[in-house]
C-alpha positions as a Python dict, from the first residue, in 0.01 Angstrom:
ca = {
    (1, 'X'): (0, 0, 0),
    (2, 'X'): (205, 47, 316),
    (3, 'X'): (256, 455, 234),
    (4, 'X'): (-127, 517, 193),
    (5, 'X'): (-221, 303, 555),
    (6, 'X'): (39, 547, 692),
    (7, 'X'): (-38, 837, 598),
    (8, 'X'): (-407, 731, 693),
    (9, 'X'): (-293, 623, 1028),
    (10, 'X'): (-115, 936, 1092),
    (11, 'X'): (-396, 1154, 1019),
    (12, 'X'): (-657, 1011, 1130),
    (13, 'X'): (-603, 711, 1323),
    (14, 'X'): (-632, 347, 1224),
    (15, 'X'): (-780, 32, 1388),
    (16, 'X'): (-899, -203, 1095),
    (17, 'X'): (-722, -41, 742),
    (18, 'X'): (-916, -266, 415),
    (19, 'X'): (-902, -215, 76),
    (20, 'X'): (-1195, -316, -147),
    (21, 'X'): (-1230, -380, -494),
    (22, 'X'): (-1559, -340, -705),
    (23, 'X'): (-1640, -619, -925),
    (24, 'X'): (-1946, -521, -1113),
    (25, 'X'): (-2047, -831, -1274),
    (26, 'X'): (-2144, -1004, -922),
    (27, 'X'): (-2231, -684, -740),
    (28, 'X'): (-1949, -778, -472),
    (29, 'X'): (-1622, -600, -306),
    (30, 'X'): (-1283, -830, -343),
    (31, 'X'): (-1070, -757, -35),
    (32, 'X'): (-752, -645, -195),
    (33, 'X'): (-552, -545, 152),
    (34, 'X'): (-663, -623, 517),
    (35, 'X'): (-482, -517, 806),
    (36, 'X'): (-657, -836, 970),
    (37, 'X'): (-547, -1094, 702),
    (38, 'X'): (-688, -1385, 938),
    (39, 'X'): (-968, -1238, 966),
    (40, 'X'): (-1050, -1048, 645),
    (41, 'X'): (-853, -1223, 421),
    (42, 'X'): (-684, -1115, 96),
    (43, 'X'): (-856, -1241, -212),
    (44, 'X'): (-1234, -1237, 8),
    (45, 'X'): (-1532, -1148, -168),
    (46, 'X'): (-1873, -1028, -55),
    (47, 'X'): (-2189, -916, -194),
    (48, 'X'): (-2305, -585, -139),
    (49, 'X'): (-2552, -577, 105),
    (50, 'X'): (-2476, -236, 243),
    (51, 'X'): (-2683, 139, 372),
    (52, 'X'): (-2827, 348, 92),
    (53, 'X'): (-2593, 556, -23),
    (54, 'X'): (-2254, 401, 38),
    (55, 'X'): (-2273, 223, -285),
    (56, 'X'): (-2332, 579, -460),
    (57, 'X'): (-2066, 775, -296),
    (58, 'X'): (-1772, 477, -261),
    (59, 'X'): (-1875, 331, -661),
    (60, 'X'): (-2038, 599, -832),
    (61, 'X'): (-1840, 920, -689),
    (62, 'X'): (-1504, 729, -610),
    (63, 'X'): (-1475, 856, -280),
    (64, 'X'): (-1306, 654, 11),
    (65, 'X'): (-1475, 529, 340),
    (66, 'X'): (-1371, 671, 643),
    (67, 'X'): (-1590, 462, 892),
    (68, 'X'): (-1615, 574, 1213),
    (69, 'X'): (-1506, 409, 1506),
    (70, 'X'): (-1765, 205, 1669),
    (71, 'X'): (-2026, -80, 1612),
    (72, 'X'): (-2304, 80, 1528),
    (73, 'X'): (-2143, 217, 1202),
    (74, 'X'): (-2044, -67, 1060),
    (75, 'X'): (-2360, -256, 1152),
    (76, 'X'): (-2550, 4, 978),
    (77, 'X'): (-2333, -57, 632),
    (78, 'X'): (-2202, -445, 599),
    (79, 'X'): (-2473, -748, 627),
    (80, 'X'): (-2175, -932, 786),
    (81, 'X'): (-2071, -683, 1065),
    (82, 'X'): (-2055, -969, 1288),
    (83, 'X'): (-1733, -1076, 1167),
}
C-alpha cells in the first residue's frame, strides 16, 4: 500500500489517504487502509449512505475518489462526516 499513498501524495497531495472495500451483501465499505488508524480504523465497516452518484462511479465504473479538500465535500458524500 505504501507505493500507491506515495505516489498519490506526490501528485496530488494527501491529508486523510483510506482505502475502502465493497462488500455487497450488506451494502457497506470495509476500511482496508487508513492513514488515521485511531480514528478510521482498519477492519471498520459502514453502510453506504452516500451522494447520488458516488456509488455508480467508485462501484459500478471502478474509479477512485479523489475528494477534495474541505468539509463541505465530504459532508455532501458520508452520513458520518462528523467523524
Amino acid at each position: 500500500m505504501c507505493p500507491l499513498k506515495e505516489r498519490v501524495r506526490d501528485a496530488i497531495g494527501v491529508r486523510m489517504f483510506t482505502v475502502l472495500a465493497w462488500v455487497p451483501e450488506r451494502r457497506a465499505l470495509r476500511r482496508v487502509h487508513s492513514r488515521h488508524p485511531v480514528e478510521y480504523p482498519v477492519g471498520g465497516e459502514k453502510s453506504v449512505v452516500v451522494a447520488v452518484g458516488w456509488l455508480e462511479e467508485c462501484i459500478a465504473a471502478q474509479q477512485p475518489y479523489f475528494g477534495p479538500d474541505h468539509a463541505a465535500a465530504v459532508r455532501g458524500l458520508f452520513a458520518d462526516h462528523e467523524t
